[in-house]
MIROFI-831428 format. One line per 5 residues: for each residue x, y, z of N, C-alpha, C, CB. Coordinates in pm, 1 decimal, always signed. Last residue first. Glycine has a CB too. Layout:
<atoms>
X:Y:Z:X:Y:Z:X:Y:Z:X:Y:Z; ... $
</atoms>
This chain:
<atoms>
-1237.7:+839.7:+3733.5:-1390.7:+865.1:+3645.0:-1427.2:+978.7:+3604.9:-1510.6:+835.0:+3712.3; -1079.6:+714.8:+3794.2:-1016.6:+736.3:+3677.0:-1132.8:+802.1:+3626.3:-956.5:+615.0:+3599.2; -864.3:+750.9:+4095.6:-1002.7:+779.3:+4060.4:-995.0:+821.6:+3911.4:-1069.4:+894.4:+4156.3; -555.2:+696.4:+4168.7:-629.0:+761.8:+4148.0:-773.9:+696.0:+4062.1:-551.9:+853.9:+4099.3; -440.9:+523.2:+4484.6:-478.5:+512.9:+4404.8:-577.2:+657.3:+4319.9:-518.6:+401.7:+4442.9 $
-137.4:+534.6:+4657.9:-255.6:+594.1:+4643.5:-326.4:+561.3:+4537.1:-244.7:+713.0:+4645.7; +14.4:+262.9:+4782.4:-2.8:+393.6:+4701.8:-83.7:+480.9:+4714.8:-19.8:+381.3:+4596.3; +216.9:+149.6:+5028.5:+91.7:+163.6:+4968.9:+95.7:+296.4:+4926.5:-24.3:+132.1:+5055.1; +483.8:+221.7:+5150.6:+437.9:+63.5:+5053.8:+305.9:+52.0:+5030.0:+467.7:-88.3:+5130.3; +353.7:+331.2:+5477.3:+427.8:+269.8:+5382.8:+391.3:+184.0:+5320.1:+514.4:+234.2:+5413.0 $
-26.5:+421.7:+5423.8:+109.8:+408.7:+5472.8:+228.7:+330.8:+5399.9:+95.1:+351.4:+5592.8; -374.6:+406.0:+5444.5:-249.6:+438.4:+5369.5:-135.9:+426.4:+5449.7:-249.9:+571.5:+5313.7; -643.0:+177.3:+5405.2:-544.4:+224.7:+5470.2:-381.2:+274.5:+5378.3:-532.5:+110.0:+5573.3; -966.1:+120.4:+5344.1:-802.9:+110.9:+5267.0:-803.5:+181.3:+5397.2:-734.3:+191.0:+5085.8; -1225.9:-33.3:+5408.7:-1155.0:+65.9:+5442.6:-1000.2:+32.6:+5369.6:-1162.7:+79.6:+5604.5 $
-1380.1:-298.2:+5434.5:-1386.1:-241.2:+5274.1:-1311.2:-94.7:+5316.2:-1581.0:-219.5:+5190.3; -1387.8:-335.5:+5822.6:-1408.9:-423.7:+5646.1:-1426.5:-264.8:+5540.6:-1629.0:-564.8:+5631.4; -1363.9:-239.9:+6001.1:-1320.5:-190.0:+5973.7:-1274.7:-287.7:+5791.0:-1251.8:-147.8:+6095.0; -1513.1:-248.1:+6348.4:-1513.5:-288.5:+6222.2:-1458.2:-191.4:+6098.5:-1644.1:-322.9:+6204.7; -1323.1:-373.5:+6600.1:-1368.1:-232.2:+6594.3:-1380.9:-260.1:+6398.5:-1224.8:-86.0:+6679.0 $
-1251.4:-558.4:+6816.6:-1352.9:-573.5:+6752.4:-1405.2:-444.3:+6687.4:-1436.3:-633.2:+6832.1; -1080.2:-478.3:+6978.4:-1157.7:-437.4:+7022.9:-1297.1:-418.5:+6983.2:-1111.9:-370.3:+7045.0; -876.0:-674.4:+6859.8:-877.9:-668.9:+6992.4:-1050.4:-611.5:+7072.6:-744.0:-564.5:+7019.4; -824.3:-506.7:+6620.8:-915.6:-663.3:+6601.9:-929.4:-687.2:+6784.3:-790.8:-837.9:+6492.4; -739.1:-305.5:+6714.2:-876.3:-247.6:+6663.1:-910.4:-398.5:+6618.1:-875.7:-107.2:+6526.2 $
-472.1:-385.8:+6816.1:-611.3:-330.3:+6902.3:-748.9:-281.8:+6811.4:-562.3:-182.1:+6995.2; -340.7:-464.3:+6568.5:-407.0:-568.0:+6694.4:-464.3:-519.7:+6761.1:-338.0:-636.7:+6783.1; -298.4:-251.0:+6427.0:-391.6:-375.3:+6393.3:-446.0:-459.4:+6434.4:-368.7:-433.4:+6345.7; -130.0:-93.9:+6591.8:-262.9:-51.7:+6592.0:-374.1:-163.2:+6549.7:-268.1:+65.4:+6501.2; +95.7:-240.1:+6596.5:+12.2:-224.9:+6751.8:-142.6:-209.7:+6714.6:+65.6:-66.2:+6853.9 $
+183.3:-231.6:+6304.7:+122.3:-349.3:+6406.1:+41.3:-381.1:+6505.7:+180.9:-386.6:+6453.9; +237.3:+29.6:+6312.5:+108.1:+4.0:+6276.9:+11.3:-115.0:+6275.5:+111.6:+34.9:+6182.4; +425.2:+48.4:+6505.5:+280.4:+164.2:+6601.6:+162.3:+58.2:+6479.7:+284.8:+456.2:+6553.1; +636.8:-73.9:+6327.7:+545.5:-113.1:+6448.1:+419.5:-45.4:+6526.0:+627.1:-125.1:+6539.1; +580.5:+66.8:+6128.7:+571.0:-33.5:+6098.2:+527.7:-114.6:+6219.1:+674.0:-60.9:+6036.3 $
+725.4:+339.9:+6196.9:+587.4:+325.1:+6165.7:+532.5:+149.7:+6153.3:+569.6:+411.4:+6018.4; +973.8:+215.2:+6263.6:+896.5:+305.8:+6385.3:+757.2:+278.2:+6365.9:+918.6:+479.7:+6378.9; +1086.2:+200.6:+6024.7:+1042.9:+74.0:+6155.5:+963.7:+100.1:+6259.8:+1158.0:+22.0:+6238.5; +1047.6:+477.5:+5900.8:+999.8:+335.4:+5872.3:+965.5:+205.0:+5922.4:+1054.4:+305.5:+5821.0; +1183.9:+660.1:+6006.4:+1090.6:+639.4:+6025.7:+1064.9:+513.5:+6036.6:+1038.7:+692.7:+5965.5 $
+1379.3:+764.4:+5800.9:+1405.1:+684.4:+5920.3:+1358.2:+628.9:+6023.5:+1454.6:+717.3:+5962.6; +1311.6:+728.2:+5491.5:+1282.5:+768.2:+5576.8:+1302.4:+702.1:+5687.2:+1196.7:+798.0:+5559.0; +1538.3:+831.9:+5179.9:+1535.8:+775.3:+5298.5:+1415.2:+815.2:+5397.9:+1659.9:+803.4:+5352.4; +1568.7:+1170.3:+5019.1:+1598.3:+1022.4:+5039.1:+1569.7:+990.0:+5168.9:+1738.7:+981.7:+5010.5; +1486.1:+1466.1:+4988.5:+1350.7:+1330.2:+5046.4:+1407.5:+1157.6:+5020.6:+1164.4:+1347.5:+4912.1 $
+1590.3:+1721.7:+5081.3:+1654.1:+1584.7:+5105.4:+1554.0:+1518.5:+5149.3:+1770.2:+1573.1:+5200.0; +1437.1:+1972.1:+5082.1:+1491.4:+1916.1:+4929.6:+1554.5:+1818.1:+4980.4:+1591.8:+2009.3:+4826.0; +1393.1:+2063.1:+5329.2:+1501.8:+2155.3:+5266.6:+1545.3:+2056.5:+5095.8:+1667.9:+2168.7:+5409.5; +1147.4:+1909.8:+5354.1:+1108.8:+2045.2:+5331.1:+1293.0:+2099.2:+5286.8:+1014.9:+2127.5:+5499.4; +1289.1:+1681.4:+5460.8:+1252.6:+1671.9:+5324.2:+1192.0:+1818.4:+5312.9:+1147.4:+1541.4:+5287.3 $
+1490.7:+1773.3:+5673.3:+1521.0:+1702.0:+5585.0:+1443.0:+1726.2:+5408.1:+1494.4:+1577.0:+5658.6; +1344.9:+1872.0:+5914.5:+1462.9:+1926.7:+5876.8:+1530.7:+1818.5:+5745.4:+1558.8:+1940.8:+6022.5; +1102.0:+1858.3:+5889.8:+1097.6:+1957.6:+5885.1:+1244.2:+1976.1:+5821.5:+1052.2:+2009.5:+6002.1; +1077.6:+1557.1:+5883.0:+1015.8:+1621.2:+5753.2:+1057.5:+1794.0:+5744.0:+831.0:+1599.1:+5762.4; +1181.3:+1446.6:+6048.7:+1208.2:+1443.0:+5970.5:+1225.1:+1524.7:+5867.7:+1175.0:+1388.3:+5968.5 $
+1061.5:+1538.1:+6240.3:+1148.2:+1574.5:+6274.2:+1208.0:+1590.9:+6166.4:+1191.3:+1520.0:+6356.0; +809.4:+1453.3:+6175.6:+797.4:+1547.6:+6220.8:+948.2:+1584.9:+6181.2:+740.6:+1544.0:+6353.4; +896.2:+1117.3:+6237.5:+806.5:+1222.0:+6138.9:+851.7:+1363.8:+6093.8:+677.1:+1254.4:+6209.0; +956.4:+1186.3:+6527.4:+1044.7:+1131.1:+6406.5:+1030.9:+1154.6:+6267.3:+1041.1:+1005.6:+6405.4; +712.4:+1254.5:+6637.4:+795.2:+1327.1:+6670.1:+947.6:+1284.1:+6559.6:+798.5:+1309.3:+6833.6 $
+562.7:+990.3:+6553.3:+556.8:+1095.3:+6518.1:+598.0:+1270.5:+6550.7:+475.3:+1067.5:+6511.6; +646.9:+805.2:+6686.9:+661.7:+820.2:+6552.5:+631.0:+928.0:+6514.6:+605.7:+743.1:+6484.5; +618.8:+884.1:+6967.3:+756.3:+844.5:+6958.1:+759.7:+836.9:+6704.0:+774.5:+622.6:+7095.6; +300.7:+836.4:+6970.7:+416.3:+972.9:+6987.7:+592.1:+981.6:+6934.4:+430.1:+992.5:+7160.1; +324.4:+568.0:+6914.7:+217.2:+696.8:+6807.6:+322.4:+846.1:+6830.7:-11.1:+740.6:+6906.4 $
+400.0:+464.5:+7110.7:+462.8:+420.5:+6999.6:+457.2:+515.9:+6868.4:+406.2:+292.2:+6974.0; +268.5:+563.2:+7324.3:+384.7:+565.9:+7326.2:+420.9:+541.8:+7194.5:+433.0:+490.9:+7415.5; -7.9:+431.0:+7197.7:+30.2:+504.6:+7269.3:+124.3:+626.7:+7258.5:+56.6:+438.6:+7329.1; -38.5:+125.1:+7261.0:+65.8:+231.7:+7117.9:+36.7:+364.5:+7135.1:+19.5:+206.5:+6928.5; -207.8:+98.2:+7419.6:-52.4:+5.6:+7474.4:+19.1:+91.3:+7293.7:-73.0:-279.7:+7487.0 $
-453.3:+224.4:+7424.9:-335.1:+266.2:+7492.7:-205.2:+222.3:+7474.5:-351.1:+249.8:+7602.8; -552.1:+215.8:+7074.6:-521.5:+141.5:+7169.3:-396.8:+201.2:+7280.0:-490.5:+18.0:+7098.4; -535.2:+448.2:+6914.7:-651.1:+388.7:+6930.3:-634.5:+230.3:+7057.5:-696.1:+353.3:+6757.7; -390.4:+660.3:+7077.4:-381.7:+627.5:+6975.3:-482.7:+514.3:+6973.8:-255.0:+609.9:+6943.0; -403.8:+1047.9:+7124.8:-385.1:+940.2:+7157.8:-439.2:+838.6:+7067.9:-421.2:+934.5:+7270.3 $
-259.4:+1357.9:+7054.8:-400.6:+1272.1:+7048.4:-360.7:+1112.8:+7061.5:-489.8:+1300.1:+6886.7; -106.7:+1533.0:+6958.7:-131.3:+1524.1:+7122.4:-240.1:+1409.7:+7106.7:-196.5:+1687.0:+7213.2; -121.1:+1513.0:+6710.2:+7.2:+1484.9:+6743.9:-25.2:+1432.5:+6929.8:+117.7:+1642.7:+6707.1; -302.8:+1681.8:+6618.6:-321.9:+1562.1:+6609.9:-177.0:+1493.9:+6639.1:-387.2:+1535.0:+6480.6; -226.6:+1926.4:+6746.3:-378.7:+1848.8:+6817.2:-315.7:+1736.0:+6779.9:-562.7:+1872.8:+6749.2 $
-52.6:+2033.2:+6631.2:-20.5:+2018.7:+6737.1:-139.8:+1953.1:+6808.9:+27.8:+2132.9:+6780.9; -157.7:+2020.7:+6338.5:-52.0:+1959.0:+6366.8:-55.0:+1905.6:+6525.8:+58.1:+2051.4:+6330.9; -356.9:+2304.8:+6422.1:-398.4:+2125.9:+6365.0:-294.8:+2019.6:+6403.5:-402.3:+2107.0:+6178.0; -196.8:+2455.1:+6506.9:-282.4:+2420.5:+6601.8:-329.7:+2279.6:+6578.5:-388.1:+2514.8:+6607.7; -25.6:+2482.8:+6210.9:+40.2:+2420.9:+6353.7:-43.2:+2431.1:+6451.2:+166.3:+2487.2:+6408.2 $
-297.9:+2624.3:+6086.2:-209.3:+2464.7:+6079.7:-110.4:+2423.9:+6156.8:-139.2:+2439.8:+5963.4; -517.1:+2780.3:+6315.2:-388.5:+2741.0:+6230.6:-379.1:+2573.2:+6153.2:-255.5:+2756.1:+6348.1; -873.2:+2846.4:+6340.9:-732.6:+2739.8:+6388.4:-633.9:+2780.9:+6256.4:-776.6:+2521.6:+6392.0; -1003.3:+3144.1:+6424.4:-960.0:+3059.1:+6314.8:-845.2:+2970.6:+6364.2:-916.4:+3144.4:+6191.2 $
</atoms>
């Protein structure tokens, strides 16, 4: 049976859809991470320091998946400044 820190620790080791973010994927998500353990799990969910971090890996990522022509019409994407939407049916 996998864990949830086996899950965590896969999708953390996993590389990012374009080499050149990469670096950028790890580096956010060790910040993430870092965050979340010692901040918002003890009840301090102001602020995430994240935010520029993610903002660029998610730049990188937008330009290698138009880069690589990788289709990706009528897909939402979640991340900062996007909600979630609920399903009213």
């Amino acid at each position: 049976m996998t864990s949830e820190r086996d899950f965590v620790a896969a999708a953390i080791a996993m590389n990012s859809v374009g080499e050149a973010c990469t670096d950028m994927k790890r580096e956010y998500d060790q910040c993430f991470n870092r965050w979340f353990a010692e901040k918002f799990l003890k009840g301090d969910g102001s602020g995430d320091p994240c935010t520029d971090l993610f903002k660029r890996y998610q730049q990188c990522v937008q330009k290698a998946i138009k880069e690589k022509e990788i289709p990706i019409e009528g897909l939402e994407f979640m991340g900062h400044g996007k909600e979630k939407h609920e399903n009213s049916s």
